[in-house]
C-alpha positions as protocol buffer text, in pm:
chain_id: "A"
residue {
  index: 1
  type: UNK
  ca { x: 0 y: 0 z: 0 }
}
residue {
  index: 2
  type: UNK
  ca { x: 147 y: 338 z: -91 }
}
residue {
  index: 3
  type: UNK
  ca { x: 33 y: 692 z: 77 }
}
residue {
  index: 4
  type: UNK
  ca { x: 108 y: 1045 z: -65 }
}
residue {
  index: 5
  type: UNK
  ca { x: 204 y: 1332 z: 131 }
}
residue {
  index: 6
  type: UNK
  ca { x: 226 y: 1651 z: -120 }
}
residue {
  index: 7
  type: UNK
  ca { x: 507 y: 1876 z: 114 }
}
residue {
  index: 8
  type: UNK
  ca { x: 442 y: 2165 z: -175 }
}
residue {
  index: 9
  type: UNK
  ca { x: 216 y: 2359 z: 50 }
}
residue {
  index: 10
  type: UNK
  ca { x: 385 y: 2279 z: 414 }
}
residue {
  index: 11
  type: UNK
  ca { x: 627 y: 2534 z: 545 }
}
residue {
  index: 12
  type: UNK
  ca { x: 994 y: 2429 z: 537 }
}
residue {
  index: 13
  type: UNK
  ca { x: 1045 y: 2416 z: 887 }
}
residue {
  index: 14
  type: UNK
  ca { x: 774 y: 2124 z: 926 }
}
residue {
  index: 15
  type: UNK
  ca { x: 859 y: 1927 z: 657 }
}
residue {
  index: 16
  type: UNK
  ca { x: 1111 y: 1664 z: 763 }
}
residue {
  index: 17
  type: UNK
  ca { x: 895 y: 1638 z: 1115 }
}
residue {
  index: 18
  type: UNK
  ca { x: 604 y: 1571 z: 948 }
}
residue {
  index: 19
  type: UNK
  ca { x: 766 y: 1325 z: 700 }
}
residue {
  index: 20
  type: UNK
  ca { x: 886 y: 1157 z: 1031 }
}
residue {
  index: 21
  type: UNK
  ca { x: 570 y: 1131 z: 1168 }
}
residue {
  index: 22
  type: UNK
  ca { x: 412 y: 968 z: 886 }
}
residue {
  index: 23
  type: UNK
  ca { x: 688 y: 667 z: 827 }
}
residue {
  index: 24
  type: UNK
  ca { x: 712 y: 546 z: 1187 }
}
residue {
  index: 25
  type: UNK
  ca { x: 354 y: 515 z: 1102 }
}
residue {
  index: 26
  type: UNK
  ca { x: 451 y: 260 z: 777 }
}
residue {
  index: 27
  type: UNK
  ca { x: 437 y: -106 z: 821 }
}
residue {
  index: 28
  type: UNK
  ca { x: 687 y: -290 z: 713 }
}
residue {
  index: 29
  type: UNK
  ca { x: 678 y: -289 z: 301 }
}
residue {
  index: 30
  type: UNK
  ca { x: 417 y: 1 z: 329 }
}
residue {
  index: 31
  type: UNK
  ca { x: 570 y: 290 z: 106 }
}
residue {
  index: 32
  type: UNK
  ca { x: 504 y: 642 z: 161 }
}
residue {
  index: 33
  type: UNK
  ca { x: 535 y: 871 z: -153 }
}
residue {
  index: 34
  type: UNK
  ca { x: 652 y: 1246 z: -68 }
}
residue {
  index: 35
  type: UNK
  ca { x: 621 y: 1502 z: -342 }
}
residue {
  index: 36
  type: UNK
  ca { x: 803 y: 1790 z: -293 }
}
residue {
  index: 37
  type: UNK
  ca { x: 907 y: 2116 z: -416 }
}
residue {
  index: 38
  type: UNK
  ca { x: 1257 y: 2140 z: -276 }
}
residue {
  index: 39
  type: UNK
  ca { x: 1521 y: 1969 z: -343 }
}
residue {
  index: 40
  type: UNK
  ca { x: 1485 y: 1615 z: -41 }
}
residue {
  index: 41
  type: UNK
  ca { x: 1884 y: 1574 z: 32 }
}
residue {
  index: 42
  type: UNK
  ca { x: 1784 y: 1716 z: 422 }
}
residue {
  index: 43
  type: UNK
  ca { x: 1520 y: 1491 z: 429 }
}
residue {
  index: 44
  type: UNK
  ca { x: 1725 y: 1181 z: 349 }
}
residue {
  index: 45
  type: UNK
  ca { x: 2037 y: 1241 z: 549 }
}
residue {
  index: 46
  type: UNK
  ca { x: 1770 y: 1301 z: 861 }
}
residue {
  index: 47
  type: UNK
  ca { x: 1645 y: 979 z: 780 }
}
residue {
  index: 48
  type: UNK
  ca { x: 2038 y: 763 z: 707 }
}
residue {
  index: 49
  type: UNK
  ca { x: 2079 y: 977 z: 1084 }
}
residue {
  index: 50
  type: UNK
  ca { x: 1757 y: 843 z: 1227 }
}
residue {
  index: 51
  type: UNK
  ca { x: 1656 y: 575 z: 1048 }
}
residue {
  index: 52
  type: UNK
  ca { x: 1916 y: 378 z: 911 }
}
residue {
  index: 53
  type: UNK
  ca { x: 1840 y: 29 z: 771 }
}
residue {
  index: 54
  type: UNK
  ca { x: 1447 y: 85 z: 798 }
}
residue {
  index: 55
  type: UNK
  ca { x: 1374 y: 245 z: 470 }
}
residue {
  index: 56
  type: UNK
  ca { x: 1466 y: 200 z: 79 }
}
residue {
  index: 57
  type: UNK
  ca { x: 1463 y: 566 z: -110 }
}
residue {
  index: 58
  type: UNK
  ca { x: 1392 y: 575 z: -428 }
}
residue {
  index: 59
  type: UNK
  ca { x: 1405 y: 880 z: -629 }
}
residue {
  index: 60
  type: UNK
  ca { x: 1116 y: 875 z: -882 }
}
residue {
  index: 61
  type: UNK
  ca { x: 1169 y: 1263 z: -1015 }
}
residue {
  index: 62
  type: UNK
  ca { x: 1482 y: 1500 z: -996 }
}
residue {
  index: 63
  type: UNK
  ca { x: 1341 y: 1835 z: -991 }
}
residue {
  index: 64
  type: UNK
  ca { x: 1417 y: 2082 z: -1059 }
}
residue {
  index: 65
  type: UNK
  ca { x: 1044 y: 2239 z: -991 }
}
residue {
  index: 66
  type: UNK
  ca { x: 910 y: 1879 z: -826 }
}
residue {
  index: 67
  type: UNK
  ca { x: 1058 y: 1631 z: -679 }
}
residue {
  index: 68
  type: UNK
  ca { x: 895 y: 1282 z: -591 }
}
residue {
  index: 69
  type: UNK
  ca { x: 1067 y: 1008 z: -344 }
}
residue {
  index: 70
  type: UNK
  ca { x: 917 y: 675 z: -253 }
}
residue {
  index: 71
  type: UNK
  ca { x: 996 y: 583 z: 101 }
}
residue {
  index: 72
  type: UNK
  ca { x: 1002 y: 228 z: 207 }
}
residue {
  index: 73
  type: UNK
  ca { x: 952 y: 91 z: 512 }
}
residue {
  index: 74
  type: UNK
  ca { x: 1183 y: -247 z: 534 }
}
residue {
  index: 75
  type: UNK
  ca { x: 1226 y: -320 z: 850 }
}
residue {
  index: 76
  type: UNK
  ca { x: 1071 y: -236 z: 1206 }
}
residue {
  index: 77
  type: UNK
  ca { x: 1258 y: 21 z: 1447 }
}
C-alpha cells in the first residue's frame, strides 16, 4: 500500500517532522510517496541519521520544480 504526502504547501520548517511522523507510522513494506518542491537531500540524510536500515529511497523525479521520493519501510525500528 502506498500513501502520498504533497510537502508543496507545508512550510519548510515542518517538513522533515512531518515526513517523520508519517513513516514510523509505515508497516513494514508500506511505502510512503513524498512530493516535494525542494530539493529532499535534508530529508534523506535526517532519515540515514535516524533511520538507518528501515527504509529503501527511491528517487522517482529529480526536480528541478518537483521532486517525488518513494519511502520504504523495510524493517521495524
Amino acid at each position: 500500500m502506498t500513501r502520498t504526502l504533497d510537502l508543496c504547501r507545508v512550510g519548510l520548517a515542518e517538513r522533515n517532522t512531518l515526513v517523520a511522523r508519517r513513516f514510523a507510522d509505515l508497516a513494514q513494506g508500506a511505502t510512503l510517496e513524498v512530493l516535494t518542491d525542494a530539493p529532499p537531500w535534508v530529508l534523506y540524510h535526517q532519515l540515514m541519521t535516524d533511520r538507518f536500515g528501515e527504509f529503501a529511497w527511491t528517487l522517482r523525479e529529480n526536480g528541478p520544480e518537483r521532486w517525488v521520493v518513494e519511502l520504504t519501510r523495510t524493517a521495524a525500528p
